[in-house]
C-alpha positions in Angstrom: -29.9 -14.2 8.2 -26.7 -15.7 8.8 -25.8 -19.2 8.4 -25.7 -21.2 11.6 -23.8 -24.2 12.5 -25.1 -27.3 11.2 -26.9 -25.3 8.4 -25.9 -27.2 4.6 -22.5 -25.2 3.0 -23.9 -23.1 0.6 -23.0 -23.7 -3.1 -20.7 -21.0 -4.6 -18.1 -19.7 -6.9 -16.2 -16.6 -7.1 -13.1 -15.4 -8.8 -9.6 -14.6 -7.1 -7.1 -12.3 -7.0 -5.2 -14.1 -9.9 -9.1 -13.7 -11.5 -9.4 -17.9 -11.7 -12.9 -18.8 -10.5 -12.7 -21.1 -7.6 -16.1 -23.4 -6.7 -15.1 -25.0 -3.3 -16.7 -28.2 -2.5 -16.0 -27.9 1.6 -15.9 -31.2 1.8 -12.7 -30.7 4.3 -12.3 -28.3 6.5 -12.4 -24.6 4.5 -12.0 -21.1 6.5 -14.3 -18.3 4.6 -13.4 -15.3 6.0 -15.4 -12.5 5.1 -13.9 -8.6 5.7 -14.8 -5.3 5.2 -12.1 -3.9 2.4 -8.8 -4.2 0.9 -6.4 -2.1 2.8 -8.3 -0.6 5.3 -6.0 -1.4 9.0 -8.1 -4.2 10.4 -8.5 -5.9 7.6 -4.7 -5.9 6.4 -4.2 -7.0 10.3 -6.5 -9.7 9.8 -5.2 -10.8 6.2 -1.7 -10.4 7.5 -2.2 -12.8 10.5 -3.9 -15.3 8.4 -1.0 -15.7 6.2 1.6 -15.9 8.7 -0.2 -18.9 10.4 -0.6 -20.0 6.7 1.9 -23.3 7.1 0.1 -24.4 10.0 -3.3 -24.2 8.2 -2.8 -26.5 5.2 -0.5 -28.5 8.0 -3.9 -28.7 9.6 -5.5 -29.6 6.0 -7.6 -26.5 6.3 -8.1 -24.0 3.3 -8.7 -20.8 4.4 -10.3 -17.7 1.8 -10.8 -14.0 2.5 -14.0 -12.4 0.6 -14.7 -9.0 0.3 -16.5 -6.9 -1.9 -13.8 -5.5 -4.0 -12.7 -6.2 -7.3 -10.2 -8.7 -8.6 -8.1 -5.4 -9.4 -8.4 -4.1 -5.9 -8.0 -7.9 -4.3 -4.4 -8.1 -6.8 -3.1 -5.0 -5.6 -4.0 -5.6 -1.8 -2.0 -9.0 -1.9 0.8 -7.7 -3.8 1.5 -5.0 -1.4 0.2 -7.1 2.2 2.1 -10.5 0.8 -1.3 -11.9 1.4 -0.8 -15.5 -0.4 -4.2 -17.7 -0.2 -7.4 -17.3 -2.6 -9.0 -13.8 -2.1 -12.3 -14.3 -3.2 -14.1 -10.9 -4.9 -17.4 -10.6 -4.5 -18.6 -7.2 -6.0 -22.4 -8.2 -6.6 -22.6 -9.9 -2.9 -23.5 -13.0 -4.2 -21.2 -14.6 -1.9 -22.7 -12.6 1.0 -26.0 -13.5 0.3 -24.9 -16.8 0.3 -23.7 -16.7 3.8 -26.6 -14.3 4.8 -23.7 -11.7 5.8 -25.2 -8.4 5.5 -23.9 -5.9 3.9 -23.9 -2.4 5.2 -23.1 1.0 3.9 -20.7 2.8 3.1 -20.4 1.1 0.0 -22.2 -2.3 0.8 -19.6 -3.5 2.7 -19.5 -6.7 4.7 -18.8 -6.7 8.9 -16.1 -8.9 9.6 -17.6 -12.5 10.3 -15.6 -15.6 9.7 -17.3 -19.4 9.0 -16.0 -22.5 9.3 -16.7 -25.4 7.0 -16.2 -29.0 6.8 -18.3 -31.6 5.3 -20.5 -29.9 3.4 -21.8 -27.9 6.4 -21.0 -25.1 8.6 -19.3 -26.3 11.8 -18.4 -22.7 13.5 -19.7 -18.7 12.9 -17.9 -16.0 14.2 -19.5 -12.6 14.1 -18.3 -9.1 14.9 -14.5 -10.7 14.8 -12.1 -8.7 15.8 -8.7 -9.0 13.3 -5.8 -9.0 15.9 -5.6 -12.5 16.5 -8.3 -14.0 15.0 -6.4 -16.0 12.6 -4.5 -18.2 15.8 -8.0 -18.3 18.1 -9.8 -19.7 15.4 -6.8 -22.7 14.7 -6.7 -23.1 18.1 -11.2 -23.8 17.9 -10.3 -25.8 15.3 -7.5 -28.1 17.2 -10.0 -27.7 20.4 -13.5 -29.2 18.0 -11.1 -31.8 17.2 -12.2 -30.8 13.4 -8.4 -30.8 12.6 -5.1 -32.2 14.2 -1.5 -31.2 14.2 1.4 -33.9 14.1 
């Protein structure tokens, strides 16, 4: 089952694309968004968007990570050629998934698009069945609206 707002963040670590293993606290406010595969349309739409509103995000303080179920390999290559440049977390086992109670799916245990929001040491916001045009501005735009974050 999904984690719901208000639910504790759960504890992880994962490597990235540069294959250093990140452990994030999410003690401030952390975007973990979850996709279905490295280079497939929506998700390189997605990935894309986040890092062009990239300045505004750590503006805002916020750290935002993709997480997938490729390999390091497969993340390297995908943000080499997308100029994707935040943490890419792989998560080949699921462990991360399971974590998050996103469910993977076949073809190849892949996970649906669903985004969380962090801060604290609990999730503040889900998002579920996302759609990747735009998602990366809505959600900073949630984020300004909770008041979680602020702009100067």
């Amino acid at each position: 089952m999904v984690l719901d707002p208000g639910d504790p963040a759960p504890d992880i670590s994962a490597p990235t694309q540069d294959d250093t293993v990140l452990a994030p606290d999410f003690a401030s406010p952390t975007v973990v968004a979850f996709y279905p595969e490295d280079g497939s349309p929506g998700c390189t739409t997605e990935l894309e968007q986040f890092t062009r509103e990239r300045e505004v995000y750590e503006e805002a303080g916020v750290t935002v990570y993709g997480v997938s179920v490729d390999s390091v390999d497969s993340h390297r290559e995908f943000a080499a050629e997308t100029g994707v440049d935040f943490d890419l977390l792989a998560d080949p086992d699921g462990d991360l998934a399971d974590a998050f109670g996103v469910e993977r799916t076949a073809p190849g245990d892949r996970t649906p698009r669903t985004t969380f929001v962090l801060a604290d040491g609990q999730v503040h916001r889900v998002y579920t069945g996302v759609a990747p045009d735009g998602h990366a501005r809505g959600l900073l735009m949630d984020l300004l609206e909770d008041g979680l974050v602020t702009l100067e």
